[in-house]
C-alpha positions in Angstrom: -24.5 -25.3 21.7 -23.5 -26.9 25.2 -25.9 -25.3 27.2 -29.0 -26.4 25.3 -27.6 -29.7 26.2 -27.9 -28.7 29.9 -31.4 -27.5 29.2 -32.7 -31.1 27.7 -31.2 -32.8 30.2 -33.2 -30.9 32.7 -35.8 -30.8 31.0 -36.1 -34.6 30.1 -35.3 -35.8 34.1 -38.6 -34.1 35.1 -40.6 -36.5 33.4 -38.6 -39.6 35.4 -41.0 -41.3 37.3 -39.6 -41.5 41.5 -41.2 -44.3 43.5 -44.1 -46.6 42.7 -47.1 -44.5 43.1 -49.6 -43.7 40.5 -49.7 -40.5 40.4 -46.9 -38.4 40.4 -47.2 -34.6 40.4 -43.6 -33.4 37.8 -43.9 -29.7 39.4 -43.6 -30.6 43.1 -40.4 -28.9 44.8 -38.4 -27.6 41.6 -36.4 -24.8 41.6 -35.5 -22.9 38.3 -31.8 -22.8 38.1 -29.0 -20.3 36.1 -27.2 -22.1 33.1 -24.3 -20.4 31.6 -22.0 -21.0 29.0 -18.8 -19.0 28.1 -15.7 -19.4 26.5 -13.6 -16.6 26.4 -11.0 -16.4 23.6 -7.6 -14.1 24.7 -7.3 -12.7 20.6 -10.7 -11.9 20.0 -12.0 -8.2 20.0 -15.6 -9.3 21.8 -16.2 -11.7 24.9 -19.7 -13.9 24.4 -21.4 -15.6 27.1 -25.0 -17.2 26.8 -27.3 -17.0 30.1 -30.2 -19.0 30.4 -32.6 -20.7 33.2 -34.4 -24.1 33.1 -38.2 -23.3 33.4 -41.3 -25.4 34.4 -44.8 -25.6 33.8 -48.3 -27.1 34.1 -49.0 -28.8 31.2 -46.4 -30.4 28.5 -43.1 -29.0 29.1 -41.9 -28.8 25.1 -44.6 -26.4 24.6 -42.9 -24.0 27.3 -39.5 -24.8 25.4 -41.4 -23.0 22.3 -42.1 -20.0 24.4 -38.6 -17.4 24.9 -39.0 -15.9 28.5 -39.4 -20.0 29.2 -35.6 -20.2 29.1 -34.5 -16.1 29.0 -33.9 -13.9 31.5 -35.5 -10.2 31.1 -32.5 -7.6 31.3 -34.4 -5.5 34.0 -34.2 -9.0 36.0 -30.3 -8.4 36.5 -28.1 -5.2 38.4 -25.7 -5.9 36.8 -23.4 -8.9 34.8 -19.9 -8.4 35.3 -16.5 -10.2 34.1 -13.8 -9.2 36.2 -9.7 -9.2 35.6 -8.0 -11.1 38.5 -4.3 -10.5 39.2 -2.3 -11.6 42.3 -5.9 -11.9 44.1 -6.7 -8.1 42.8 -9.7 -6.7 40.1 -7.4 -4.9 38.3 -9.5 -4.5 35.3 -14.1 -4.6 35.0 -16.3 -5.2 32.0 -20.0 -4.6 32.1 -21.9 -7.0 30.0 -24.3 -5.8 27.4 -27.2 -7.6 26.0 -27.7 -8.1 22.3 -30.7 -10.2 20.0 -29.5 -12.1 17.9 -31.0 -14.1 14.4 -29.0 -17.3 14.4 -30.2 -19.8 16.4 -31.8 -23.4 14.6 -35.3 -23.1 14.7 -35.2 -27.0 14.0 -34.6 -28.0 17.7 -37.5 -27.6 20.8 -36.2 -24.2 22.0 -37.2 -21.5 21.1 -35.5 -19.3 17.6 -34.2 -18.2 15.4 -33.7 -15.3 17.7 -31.4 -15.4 20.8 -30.5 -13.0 23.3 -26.6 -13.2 24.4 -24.5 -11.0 26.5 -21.0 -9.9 25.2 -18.5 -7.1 26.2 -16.2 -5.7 23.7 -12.3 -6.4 24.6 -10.6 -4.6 21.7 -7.0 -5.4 22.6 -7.8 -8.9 23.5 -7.5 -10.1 26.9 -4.0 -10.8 28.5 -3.5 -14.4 29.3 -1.8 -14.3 32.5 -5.1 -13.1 34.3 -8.0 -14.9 35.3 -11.7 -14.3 35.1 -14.8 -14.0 37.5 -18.2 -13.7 36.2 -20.4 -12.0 38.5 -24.0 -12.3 37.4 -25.9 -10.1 40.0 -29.9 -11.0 40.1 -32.3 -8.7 41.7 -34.8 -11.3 43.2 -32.6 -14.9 42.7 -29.5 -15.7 43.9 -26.3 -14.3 42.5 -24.1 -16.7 40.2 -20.6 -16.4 40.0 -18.0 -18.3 37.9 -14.0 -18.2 37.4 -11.1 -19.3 35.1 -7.8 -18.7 33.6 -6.9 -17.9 29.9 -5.5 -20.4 27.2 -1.8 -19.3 26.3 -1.8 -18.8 22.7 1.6 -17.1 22.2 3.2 -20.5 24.0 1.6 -22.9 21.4 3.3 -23.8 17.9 3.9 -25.9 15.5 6.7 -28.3 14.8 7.8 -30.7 12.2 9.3 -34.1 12.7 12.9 -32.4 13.1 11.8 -30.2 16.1 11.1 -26.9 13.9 9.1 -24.8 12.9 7.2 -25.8 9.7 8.2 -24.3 6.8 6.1 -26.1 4.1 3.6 -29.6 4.0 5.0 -31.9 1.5 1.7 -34.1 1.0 2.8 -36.0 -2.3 6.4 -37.0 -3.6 6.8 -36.6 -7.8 8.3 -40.0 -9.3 8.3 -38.5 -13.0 6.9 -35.6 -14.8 3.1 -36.7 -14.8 3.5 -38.8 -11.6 4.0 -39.1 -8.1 3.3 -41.4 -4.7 1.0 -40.2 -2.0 3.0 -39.1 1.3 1.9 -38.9 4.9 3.5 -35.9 6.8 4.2 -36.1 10.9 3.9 -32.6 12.5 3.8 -31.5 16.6 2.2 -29.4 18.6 4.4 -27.7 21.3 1.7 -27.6 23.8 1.4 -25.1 27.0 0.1 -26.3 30.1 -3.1 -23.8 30.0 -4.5 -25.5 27.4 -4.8 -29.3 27.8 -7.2 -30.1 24.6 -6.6 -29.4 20.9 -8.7 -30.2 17.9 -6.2 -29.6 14.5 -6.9 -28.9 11.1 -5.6 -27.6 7.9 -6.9 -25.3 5.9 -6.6 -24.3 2.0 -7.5 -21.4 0.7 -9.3 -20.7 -3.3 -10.9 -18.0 -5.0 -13.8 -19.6 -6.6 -14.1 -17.7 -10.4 -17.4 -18.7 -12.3 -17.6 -17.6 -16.2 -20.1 -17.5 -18.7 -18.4 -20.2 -20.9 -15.9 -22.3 -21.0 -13.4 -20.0 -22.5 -13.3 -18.0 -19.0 -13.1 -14.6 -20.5 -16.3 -13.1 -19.4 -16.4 -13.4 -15.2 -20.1 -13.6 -13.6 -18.3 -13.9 -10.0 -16.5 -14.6 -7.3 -15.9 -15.9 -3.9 -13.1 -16.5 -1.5 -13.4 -20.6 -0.1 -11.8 -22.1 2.3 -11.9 -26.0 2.7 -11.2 -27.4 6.5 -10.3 -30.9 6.8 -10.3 -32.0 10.5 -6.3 -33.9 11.1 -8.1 -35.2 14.8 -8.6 -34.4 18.6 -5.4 -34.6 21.5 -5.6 -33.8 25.1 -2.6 -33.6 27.8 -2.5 -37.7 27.6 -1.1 -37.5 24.0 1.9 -36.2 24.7 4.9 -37.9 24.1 8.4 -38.3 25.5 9.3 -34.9 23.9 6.8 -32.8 25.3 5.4 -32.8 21.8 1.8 -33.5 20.5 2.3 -35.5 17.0 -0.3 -35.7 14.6 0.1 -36.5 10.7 -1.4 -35.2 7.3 -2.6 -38.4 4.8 -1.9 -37.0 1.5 -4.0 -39.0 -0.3 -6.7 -38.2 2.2 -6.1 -34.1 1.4 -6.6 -34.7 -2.1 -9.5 -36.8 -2.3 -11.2 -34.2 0.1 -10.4 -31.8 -2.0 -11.7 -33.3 -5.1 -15.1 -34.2 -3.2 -15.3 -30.1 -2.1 -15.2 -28.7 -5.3 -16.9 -28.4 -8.3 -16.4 -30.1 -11.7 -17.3 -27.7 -14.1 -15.9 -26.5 -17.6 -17.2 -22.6 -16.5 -15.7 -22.7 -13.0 -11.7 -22.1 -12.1 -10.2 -22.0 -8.6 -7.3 -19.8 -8.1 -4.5 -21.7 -5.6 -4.1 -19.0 -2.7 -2.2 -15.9 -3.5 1.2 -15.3 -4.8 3.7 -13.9 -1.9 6.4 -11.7 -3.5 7.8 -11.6 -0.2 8.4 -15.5 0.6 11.8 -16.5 1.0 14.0 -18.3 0.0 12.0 -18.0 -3.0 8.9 -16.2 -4.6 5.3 -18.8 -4.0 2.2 -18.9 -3.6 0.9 -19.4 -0.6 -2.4 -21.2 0.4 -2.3 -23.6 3.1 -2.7 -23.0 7.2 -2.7 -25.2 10.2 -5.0 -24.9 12.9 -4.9 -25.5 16.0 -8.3 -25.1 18.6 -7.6 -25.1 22.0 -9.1 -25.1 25.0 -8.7 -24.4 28.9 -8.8 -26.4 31.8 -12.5 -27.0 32.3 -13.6 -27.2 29.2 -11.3 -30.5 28.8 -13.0 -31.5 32.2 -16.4 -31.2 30.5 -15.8 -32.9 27.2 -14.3 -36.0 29.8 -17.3 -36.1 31.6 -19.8 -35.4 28.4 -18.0 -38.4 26.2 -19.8 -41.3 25.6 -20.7 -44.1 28.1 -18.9 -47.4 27.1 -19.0 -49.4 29.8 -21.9 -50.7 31.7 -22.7 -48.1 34.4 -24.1 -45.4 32.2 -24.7 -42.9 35.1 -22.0 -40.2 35.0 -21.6 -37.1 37.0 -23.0 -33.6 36.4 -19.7 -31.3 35.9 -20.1 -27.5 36.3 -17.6 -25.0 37.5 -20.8 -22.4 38.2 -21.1 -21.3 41.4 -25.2 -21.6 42.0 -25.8 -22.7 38.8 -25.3 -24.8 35.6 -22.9 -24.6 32.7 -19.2 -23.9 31.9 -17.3 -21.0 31.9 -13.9 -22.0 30.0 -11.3 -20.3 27.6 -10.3 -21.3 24.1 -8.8 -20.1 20.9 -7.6 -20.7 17.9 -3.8 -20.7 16.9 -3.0 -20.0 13.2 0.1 -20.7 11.2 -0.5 -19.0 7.8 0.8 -18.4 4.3 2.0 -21.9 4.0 3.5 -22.4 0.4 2.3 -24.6 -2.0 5.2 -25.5 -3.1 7.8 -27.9 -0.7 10.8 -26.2 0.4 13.6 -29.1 0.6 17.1 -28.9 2.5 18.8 -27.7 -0.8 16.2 -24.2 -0.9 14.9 -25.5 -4.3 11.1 -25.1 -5.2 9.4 -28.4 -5.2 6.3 -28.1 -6.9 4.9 -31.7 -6.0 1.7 -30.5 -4.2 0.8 -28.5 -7.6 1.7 -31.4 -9.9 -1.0 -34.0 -7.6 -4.1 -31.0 -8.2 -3.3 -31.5 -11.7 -2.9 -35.1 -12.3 -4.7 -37.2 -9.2 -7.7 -39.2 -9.6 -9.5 -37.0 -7.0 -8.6 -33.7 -8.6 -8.0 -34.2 -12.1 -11.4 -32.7 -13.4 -11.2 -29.6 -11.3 -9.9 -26.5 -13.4 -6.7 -24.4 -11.0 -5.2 -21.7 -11.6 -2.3 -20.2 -9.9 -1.6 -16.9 -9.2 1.9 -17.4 -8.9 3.1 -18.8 -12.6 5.3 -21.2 -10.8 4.5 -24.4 -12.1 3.0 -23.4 -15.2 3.9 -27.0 -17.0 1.0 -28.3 -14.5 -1.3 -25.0 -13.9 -2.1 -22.5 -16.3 -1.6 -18.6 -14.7 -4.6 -17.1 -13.2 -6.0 -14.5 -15.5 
């Protein structure tokens, strides 16, 4: 996470050497100092934020990053952590912060895990957009910390095809015979919204993973839903073009052979294609495909500028923060789904294209792996899930 990154830096500059003397005492005038990182998402149902301090001791500091009050506050240390809802200059709405322990945390890096304490507050309707945010961390004995920012936009984000609409279906390959087809690249957009000036896209397909005793897959030993992400690329504000529009494209050929690597070969194991939509229109499908779109606010573009890597020959770069007496990042982000994408293509004529199904069957990269739809619409290529 971000804010362990804040923690080594800190951690490593005590051990640069100022001046020319000989002996150099590392603990002389240091202050420990609040790091916090938060990104609040408007659609979720909790809020997380992660609240630490840089520490320092006698002795070798990476022993101290072994030990957890090193870097953790104790809850009786606090009277209270607050996030409050700003509207026209007013608190309009207040949510206490909780504390919880958590397991997940690497125990393969020099902090301290697996477990984690975090602070969260539940936001079961979401949080509305228009608002802004102040965290209000109020310390007993240390100064107070305090940090502010608006929400990502989600319901003014979509996406668009190369025609200016909303997309419908991803053609990736286009069938030349019955057995055969070309590899297609397909250009989609982002309409973009101001409160969120960095995206990271992806598209997602969704399985059921089905392993059987034999070959003959009558006997089922289990079962597991999959979903395989493949990364399309990072935009910011600078990438949009003359229609307001964030492009990006989808390599066929590039889908497929990811797919093929994902998966498994084997004579005992079948992968049903999404799930059949009785409801699609213009036409019965299955559906099992979903673009992604991650964005994020204001300052967390800021931070990623500042955090890139150093090219040129200066290698200094500037400590970025937007924590009032403190470290760290308080940002928004989300996530903006469009789902049940069909399978199939849907052309201008409203006739089924069933190219995508035809390239799982017959390419080089998939070929090997056993499908199934759930649909029986392109049974010629895919045998009916059972």
């Amino acid at each position: 996470m971000k804010f362990i990154y804040f923690l080594l830096s800190l951690v490593a500059a005590l051990f640069i050497l100022q001046g020319c003397e000989t002996e150099v005492d590392l603990n002389a005038d240091y202050r420990s100092t609040t790091v916090v990182y938060g990104l609040l998402d408007p659609i979720q149902d909790t809020q997380w934020i992660k609240i630490n301090r840089t520490f320092l001791g006698e002795g070798n500091n990476l022993d101290y990053a072994l030990i957890r009050d090193s870097s953790e506050y104790k809850w009786d240390e606090f009277n209270s952590i607050r996030v409050h809802a700003i509207e026209d200059g007013e608190i309009v709405a207040t949510f206490n912060l909780q504390e919880k322990e958590i397991s997940s945390k690497s125990i393969n890096g020099i902090f301290y895990g697996p477990v984690q304490t975090v602070y969260y507050f539940p936001t079961p309707s979401g949080l509305i957009a228009e608002r802004s945010y102040r965290l209000e961390i109020d310390f007993k004995e240390r100064q107070d910390v305090s940090a502010e920012t608006e929400l990502v936009a989600p319901s003014q984000i979509s996406f668009l095809n190369a025609s200016g609409l909303q997309v419908r279906s991803i053609p990736l390959v286009q069938r030349t015979s019955d057995i055969s087809f070309e590899y297609k690249t397909f250009t989609g957009n982002i309409n973009p919204d101001e409160s969120a000036p960095i995206y990271e896209v992806a598209l997602r397909l969704y399985l059921t993973e089905r392993t059987y005793t034999d070959a003959t897959h009558t006997i089922l030993i289990s079962e597991r839903p999959l979903t395989l992400e493949y990364r399309l690329g990072s935009f910011n504000s600078n990438d949009i073009n003359s229609l307001g529009r964030i492009p990006f494209a989808i390599n066929g050929e590039n889908i497929f052979q990811y797919i093929g690597a994902s998966l498994n070969s084997d004579d005992n194991i079948v992968y049903q294609i999404g799930e059949f939509d009785p409801t699609d229109t213009p036409f019965e499908g299955t559906v099992a495909m979903e673009l992604v779109a991650y964005a994020g606010g204001e300052e967390l573009f800021t931070y990623n500028q500042v955090n890139s890597p150093t090219t040129g020959i200066i290698q200094e770069r500037p400590t970025y923060t937007n924590i009032n007496n403190g470290l760290g990042l308080l940002s928004s982000r989300t996530a903006i789904r469009l789902k049940d994408i069909p399978m199939t293509v849907i052309d201008p004529s409203l006739t089924a294209n069933t190219s995508n199904l035809l390239a799982l069957r017959y390419s080089e990269y998939t070929s090997n792996i056993n499908f199934c739809d759930p649909g029986a619409e392109a049974t010629e290529f895919i045998p009916v899930c059972q």
